[in-house]
N, C-alpha and C positions, 0 to 999 in steps of 0.2 A: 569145818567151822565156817560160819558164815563172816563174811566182811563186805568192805564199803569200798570202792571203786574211789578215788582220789584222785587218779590223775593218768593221762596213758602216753605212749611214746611207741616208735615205729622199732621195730627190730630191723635187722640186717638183710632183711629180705621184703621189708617197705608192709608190714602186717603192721597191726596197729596190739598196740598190747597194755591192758589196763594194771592201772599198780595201785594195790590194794592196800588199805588202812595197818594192815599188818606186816608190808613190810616185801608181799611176794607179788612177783606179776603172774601176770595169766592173760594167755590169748584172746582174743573179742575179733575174729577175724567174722568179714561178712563172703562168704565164698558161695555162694549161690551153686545149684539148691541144697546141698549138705547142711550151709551153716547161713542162715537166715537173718545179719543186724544190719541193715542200712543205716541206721544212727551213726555206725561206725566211722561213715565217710564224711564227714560234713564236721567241723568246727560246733556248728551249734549242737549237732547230732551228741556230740560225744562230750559236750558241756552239761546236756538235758540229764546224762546218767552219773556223772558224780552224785555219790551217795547211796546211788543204789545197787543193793548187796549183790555178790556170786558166792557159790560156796568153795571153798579155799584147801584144794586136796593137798597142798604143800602145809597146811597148817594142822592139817586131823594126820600126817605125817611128821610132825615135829619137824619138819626141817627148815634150817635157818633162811633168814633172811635174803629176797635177791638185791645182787648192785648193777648198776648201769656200766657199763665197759668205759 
């Protein structure tokens, strides 16, 4: 399912990770060259992508909701 990027927060291990309009997060790490988002690192970077959709394998999975610890 597609969804909308809301808002992100750093995990336990300093990754930055996007939390989605539905309620699940998902990784947005930029880890050169595997995983290519320089947006990620910058305030404004990762201001400019609220809104814009990922597709959401915990939700074409049904499963609930994640919480922040």
């Amino acid at each position: 399912m597609i969804q909308a990027m809301i808002g992100f927060h750093l995990d336990e291990e300093n990754d930055w990770v996007a939390e989605l309009q539905c309620g699940h997060f998902q990784h947005v790490r930029h880890k050169p060259p595997f995983i290519n988002r320089p947006w990620v690192v910058t305030p404004e970077g990762r201001a400019s992508m609220l809104g814009v959709t990922l597709k959401c394998k915990k939700c074409d999975l049904g499963e609930p909701a994640d919480t922040l610890n």
